[in-house]
NUGU-200208 format. One record per residue (C-alpha): residue number from 1; residue in three letters; x, y, z. Coordinates in steps of 0.05 Angstrom, whole numbers, plus 32768, in hexadecimal, padded with zeros to 4 digits. Layout:
<k = NUM; r = ala; xx = X; yy = Y; zz = Z>
...
END
This chain:
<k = 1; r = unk; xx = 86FF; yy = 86C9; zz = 8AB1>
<k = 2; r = unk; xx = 86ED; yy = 8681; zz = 8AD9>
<k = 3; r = unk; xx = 8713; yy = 8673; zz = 8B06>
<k = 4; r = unk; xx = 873D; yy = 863C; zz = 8B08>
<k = 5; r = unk; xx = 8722; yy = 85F4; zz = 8B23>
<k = 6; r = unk; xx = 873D; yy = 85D8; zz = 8B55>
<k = 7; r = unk; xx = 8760; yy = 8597; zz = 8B4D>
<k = 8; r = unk; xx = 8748; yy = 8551; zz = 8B64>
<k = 9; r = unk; xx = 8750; yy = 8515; zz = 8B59>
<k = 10; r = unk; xx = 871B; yy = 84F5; zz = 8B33>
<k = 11; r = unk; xx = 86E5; yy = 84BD; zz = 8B51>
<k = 12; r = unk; xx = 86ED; yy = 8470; zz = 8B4B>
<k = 13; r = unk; xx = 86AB; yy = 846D; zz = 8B32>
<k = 14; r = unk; xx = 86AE; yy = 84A3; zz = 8AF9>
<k = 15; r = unk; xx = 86ED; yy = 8495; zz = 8ADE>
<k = 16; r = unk; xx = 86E5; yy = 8465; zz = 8A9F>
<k = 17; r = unk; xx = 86B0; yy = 84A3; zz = 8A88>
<k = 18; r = unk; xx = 86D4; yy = 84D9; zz = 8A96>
<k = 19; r = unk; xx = 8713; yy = 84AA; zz = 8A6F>
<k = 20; r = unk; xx = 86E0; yy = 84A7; zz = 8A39>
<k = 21; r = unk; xx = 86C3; yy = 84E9; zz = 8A30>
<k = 22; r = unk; xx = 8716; yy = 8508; zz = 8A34>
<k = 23; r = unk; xx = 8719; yy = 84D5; zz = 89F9>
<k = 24; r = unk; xx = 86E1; yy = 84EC; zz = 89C9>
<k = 25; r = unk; xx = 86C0; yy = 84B5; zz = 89DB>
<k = 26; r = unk; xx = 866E; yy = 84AF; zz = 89F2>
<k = 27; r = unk; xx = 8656; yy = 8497; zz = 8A33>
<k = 28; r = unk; xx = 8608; yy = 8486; zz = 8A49>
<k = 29; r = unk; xx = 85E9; yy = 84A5; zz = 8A85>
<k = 30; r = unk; xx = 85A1; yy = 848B; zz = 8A9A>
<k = 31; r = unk; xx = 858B; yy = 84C7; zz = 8ACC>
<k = 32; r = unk; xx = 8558; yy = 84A7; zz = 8AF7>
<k = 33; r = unk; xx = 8517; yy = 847C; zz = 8AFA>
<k = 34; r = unk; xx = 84F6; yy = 84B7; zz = 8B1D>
<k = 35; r = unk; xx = 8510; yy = 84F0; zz = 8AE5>
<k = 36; r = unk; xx = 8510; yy = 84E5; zz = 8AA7>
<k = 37; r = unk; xx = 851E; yy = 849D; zz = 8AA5>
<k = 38; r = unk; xx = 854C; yy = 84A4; zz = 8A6B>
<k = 39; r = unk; xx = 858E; yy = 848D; zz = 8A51>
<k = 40; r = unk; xx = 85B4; yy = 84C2; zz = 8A2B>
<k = 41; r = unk; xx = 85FA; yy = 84BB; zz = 89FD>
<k = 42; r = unk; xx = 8627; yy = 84F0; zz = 8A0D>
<k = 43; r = unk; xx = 865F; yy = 8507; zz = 89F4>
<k = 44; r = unk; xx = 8694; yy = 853D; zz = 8A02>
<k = 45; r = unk; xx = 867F; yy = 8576; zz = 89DA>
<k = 46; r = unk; xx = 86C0; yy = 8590; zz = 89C9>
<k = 47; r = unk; xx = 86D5; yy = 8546; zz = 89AD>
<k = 48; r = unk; xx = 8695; yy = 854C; zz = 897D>
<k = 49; r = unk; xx = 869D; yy = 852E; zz = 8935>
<k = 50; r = unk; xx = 866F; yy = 851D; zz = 88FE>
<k = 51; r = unk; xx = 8674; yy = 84D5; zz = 8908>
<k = 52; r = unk; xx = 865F; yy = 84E3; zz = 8959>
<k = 53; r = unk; xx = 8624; yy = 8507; zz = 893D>
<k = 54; r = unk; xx = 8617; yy = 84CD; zz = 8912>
<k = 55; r = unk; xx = 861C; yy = 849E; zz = 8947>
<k = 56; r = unk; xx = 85EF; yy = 84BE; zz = 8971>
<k = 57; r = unk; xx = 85BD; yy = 84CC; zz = 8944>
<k = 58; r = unk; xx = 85B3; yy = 8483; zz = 892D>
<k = 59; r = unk; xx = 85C6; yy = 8464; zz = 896A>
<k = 60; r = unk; xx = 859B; yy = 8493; zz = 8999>
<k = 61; r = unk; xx = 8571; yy = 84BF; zz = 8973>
<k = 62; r = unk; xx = 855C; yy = 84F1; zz = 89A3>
<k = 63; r = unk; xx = 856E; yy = 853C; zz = 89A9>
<k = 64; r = unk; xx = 85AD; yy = 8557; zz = 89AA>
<k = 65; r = unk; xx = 85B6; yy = 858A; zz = 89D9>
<k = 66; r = unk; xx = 85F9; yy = 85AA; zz = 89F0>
<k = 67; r = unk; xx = 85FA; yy = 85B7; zz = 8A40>
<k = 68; r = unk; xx = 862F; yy = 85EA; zz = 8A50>
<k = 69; r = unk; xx = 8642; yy = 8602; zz = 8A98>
<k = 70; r = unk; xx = 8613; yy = 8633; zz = 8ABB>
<k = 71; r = unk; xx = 8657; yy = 8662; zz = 8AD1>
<k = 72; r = unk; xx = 8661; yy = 865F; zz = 8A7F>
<k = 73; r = unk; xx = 8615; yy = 8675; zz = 8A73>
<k = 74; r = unk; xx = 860F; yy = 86AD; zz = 8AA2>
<k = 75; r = unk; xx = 865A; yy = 86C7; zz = 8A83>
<k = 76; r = unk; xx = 8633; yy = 86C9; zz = 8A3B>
<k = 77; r = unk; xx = 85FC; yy = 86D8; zz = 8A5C>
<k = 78; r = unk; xx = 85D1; yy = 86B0; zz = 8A2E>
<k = 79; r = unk; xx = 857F; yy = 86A5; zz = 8A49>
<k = 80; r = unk; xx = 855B; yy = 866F; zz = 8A55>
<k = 81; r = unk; xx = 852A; yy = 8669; zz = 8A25>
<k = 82; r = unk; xx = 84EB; yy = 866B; zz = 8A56>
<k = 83; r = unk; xx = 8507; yy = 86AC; zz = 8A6A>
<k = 84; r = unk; xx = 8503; yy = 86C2; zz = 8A1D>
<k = 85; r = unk; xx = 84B5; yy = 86A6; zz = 8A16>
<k = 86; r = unk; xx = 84AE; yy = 86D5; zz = 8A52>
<k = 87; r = unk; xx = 84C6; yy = 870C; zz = 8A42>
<k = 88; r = unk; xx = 84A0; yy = 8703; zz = 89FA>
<k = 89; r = unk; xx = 8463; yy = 8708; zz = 8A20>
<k = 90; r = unk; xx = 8459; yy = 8751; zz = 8A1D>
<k = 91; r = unk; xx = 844E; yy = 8746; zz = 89D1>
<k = 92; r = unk; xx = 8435; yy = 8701; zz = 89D5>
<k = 93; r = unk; xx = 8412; yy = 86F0; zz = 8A15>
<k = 94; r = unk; xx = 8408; yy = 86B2; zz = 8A0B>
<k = 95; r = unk; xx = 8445; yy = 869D; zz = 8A0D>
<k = 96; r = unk; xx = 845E; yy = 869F; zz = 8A54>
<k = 97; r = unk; xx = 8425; yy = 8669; zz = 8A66>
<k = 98; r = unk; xx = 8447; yy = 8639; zz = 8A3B>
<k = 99; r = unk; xx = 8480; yy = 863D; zz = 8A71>
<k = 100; r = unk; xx = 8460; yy = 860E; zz = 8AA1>
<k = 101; r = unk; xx = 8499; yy = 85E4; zz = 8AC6>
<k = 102; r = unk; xx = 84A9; yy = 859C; zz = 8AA2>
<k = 103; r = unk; xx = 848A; yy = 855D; zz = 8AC1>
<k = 104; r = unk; xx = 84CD; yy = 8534; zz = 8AD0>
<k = 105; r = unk; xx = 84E8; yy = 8575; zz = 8AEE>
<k = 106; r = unk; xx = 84E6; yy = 85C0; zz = 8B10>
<k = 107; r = unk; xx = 84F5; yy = 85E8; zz = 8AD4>
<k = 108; r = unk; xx = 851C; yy = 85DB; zz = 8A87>
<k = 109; r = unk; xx = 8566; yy = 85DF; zz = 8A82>
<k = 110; r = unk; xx = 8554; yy = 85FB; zz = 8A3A>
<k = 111; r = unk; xx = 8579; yy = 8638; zz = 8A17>
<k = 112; r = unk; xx = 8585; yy = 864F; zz = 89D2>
<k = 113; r = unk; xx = 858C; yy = 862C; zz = 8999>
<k = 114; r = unk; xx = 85CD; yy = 8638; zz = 8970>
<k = 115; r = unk; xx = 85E2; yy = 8628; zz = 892A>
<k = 116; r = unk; xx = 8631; yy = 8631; zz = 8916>
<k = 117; r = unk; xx = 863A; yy = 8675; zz = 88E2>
<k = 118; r = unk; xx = 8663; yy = 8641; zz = 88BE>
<k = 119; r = unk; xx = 8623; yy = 8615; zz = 88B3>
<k = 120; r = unk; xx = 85F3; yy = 860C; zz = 887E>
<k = 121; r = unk; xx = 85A9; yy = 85F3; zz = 889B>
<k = 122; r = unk; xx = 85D9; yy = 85D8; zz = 88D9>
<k = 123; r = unk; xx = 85B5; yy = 859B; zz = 88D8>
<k = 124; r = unk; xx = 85E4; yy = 856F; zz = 88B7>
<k = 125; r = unk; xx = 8613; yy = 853E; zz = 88DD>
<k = 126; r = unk; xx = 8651; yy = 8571; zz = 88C9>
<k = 127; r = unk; xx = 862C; yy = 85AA; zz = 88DF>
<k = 128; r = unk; xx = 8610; yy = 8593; zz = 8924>
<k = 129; r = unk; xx = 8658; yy = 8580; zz = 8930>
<k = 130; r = unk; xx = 8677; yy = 85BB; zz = 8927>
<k = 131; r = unk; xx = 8646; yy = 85E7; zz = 8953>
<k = 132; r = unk; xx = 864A; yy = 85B3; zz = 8982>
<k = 133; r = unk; xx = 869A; yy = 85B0; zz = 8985>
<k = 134; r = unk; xx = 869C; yy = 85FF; zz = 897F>
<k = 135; r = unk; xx = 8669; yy = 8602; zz = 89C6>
<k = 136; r = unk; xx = 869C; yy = 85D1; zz = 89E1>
<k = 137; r = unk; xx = 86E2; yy = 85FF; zz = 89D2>
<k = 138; r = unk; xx = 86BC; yy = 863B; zz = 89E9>
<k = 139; r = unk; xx = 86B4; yy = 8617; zz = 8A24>
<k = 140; r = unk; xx = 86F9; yy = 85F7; zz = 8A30>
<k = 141; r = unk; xx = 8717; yy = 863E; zz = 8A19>
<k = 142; r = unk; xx = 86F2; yy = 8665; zz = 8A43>
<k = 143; r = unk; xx = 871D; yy = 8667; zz = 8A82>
<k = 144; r = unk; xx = 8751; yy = 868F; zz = 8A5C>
<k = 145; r = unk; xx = 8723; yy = 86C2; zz = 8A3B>
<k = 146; r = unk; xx = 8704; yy = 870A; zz = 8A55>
<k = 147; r = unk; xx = 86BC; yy = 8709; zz = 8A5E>
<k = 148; r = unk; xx = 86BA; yy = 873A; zz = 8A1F>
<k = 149; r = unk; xx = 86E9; yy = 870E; zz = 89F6>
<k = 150; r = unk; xx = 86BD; yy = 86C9; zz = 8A0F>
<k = 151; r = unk; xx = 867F; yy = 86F0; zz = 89F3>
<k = 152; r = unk; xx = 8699; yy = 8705; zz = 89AE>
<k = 153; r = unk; xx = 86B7; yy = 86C3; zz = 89A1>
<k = 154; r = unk; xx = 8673; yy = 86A5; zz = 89AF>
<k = 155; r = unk; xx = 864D; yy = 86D6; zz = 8983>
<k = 156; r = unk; xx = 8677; yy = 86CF; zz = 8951>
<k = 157; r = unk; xx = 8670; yy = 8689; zz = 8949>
<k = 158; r = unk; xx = 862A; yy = 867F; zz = 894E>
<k = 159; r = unk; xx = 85EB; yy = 8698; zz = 8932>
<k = 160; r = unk; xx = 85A7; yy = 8687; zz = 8956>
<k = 161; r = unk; xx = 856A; yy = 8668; zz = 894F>
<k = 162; r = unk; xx = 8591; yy = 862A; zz = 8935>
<k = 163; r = unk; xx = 858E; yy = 85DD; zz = 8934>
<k = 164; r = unk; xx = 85BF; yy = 85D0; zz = 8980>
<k = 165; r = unk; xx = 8598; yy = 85D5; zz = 89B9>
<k = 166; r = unk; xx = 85C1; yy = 85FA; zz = 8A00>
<k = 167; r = unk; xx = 85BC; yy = 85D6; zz = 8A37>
<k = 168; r = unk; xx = 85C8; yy = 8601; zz = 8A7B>
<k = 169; r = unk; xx = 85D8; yy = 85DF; zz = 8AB9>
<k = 170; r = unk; xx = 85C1; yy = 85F4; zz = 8AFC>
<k = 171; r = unk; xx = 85E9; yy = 862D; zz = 8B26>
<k = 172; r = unk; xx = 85FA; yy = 85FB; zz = 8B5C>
<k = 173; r = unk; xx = 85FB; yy = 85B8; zz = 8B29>
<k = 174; r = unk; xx = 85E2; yy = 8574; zz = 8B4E>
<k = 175; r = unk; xx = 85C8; yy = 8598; zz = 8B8F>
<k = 176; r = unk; xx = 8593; yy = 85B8; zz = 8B6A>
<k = 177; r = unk; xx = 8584; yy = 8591; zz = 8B33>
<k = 178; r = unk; xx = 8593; yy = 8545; zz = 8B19>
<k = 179; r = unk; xx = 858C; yy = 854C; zz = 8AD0>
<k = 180; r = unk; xx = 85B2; yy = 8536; zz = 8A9F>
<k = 181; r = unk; xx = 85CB; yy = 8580; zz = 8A91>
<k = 182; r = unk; xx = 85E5; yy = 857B; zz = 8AD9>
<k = 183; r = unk; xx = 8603; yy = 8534; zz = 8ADA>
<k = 184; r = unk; xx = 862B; yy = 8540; zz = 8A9D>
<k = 185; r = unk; xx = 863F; yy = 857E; zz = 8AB3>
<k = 186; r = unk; xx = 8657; yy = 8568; zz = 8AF1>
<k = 187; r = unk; xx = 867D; yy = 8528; zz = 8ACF>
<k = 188; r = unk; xx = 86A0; yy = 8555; zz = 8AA1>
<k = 189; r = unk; xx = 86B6; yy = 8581; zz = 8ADF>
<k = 190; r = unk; xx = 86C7; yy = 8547; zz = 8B0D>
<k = 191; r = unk; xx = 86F2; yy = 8533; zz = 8AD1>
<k = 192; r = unk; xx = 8719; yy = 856B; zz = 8ACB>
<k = 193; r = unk; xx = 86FC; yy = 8579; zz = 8A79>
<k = 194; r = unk; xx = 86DE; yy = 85B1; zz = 8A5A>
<k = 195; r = unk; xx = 8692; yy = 85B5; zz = 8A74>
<k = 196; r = unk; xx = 8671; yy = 85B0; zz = 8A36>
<k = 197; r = unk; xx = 8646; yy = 8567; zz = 8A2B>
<k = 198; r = unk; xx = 8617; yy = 855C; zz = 89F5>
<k = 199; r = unk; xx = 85E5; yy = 852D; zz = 8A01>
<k = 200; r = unk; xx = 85B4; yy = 8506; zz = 89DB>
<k = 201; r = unk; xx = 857A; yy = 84D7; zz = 89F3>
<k = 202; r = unk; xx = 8580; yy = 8490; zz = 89DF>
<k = 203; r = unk; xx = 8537; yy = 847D; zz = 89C5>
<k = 204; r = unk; xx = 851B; yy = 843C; zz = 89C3>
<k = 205; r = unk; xx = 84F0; yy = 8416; zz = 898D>
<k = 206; r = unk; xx = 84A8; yy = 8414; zz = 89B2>
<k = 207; r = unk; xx = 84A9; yy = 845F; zz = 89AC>
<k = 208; r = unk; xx = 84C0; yy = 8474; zz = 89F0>
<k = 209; r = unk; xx = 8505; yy = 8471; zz = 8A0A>
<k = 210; r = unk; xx = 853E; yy = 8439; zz = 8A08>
<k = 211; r = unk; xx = 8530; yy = 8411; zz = 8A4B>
<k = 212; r = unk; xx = 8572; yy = 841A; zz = 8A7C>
<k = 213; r = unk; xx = 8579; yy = 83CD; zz = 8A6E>
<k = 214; r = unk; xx = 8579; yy = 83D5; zz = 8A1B>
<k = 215; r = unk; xx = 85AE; yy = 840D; zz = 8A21>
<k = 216; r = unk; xx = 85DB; yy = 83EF; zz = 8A58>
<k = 217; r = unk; xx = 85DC; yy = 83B9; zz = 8A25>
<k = 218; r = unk; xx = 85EA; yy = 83E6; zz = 89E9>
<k = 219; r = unk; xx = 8629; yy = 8405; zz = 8A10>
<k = 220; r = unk; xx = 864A; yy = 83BD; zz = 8A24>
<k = 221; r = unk; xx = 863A; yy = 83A5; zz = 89E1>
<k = 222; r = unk; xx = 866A; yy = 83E8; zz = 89CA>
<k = 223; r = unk; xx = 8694; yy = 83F2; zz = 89FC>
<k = 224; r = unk; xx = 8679; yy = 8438; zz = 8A20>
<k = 225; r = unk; xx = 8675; yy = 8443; zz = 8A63>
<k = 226; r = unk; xx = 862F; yy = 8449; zz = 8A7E>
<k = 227; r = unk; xx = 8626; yy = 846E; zz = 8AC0>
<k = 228; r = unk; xx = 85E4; yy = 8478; zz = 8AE9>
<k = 229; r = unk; xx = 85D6; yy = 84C1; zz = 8B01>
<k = 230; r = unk; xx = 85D5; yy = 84A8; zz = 8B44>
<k = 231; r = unk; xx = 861A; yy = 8495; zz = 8B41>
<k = 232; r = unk; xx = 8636; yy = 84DC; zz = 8B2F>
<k = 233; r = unk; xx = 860D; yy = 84FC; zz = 8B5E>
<k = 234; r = unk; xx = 862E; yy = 84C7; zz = 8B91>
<k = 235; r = unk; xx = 8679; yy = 84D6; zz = 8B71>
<k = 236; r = unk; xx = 8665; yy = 852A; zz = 8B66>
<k = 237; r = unk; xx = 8655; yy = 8526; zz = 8BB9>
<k = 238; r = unk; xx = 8694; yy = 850B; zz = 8BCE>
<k = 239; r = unk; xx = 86C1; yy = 853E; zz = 8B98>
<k = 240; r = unk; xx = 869F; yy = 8578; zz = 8BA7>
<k = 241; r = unk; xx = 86A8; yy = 856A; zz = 8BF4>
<k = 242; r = unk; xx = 86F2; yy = 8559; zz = 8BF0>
END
C-alpha cells in the first residue's frame, strides 16, 4: 500500500485551485512560453461529470487525458506506450523509430488508453465521465488497497485500447519534468486530494492554441482560477522542502 502523505499546510499561492479542484470545479494552467505554451482546463478527475466533459469539450476542445501519479502507475504496473511500440518491434520494426523524443520535451508522459466495461463506444460525454471519475476513485482509494486488490479493481473496470488517454507523471514530479502531467500532479498532492487530474488543452480559433491572454480572460469572465506553471513549481519548492 502508499504510504501515507504527510501533512502540510497548503501554499498562499495555490490555494483558490486546490479550493476549486476539492470542489469539482476546473482551473487553467498555462505551462510555459518555452514548453508547450499552452493553457489547459483541468479538473479533478474523481469530481468528473457529464456536464464537465461538456464544458471542456466546447469550451477547450483539446484532448482529454487522465494523469495519474507515477507511485499509482508503477503499483499497476501499466507501460508507457513508447515502451509498447518497442517492444512491438520484434514483429514490426518499424515501429520503435517512431519513438523519437517530442519537440517541447525529453520524452511523452503517454500510456494506455482505457475505455469503462460499462461503456458503449466510450466516446460520449456520459461515458468519458465515468472512465474518467472511475481513474480518479482508483486513485483516491488506493492508499487502503493491497497491491493485488489495486490491480483487480483496475482490471476490472477497464478494458483497453479505449477513448481516455493515461497520463504518467515523472518519478520525481517537477524536478524532472514541468509538464502539465507534473504540475497537476503536484497541485493535487500539495492539496491534500486524490492525484488524479484530467486535463484538456484549450484551443484557439486561428488553429493553434488559446493565447495565455484569451484564456486568462475566459477564466475571470467564469470565475476559475488560472495558475501559471511557474507558480506551482515556485509553491511545490517551498512544500516539498518544509
Amino acid at each position: 500500500m502508499m504510504a501515507a502523505p504527510l501533512v502540510r499546510s497548503i501554499p498562499e499561492a495555490i490555494r483558490p485551485a486546490a479550493r476549486a479542484l476539492a470542489e469539482g470545479e476546473p482551473v487553467l494552467i498555462f505551462d510555459a512560453a518555452d514548453r508547450e505554451a499552452e493553457t489547459d482546463l483541468v479538473f479533478l478527475s474523481e469530481k468528473a461529470t457529464p456536464e464537465m466533459i461538456r464544458l471542456a469539450r466546447k469550451d477547450a476542445g483539446g484532448l482529454f487525458c487522465t494523469a495519474i501519479s507515477e507511485e499509482l502507475r508503477a503499483r499497476l504496473d501499466l507501460p508507457y506506450f513508447a515502451e509498447l511500440l518497442r517492444l512491438a518491434g520484434a514483429e514490426h520494426p518499424d515501429l520503435p523509430r517512431l519513438t523519437e523524443r517530442p519537440r517541447y520535451d525529453k520524452r511523452s508522459a503517454f500510456g494506455i488508453t482505457i475505455n469503462h466495461r460499462e461503456n458503449f463506444t466510450g466516446v460520449p460525454d456520459n461515458d468519458r465521465a465515468l472512465t474518467i471519475r472511475t481513474v480518479g476513485e482508483i486513485a483516491r482509494d488506493a492508499g487502503k488497497l493491497t497491491d493485488a486488490e489495486l490491480g483487480e479493481r483496475f482490471r476490472a473496470s477497464f478494458i483497453s485500447p479505449g477513448h481516455v488517454y493515461l497520463l504518467y507523471s515523472a518519478p520525481t514530479l517537477l524536478a524532472e519534468r514541468k509538464g502539465h502531467t507534473e504540475l497537476v500532479i503536484s497541485l493535487a498532492r500539495m492539496a491534500g486530494l486524490s492525484e488524479s487530474v484530467t486535463v484538456c488543452e484549450m484551443l484557439g480559433d486561428s488553429g493553434g492554441a488559446r493565447s495565455p491572454d484569451a484564456a486568462r480572460r475566459y477564466a475571470e469572465t467564469h470565475g476559475f482560477p488560472f495558475l501559471e506553471g511557474r507558480t506551482i513549481v515556485d509553491a511545490w519548492r517551498t512544500w516539498s522542502s518544509a
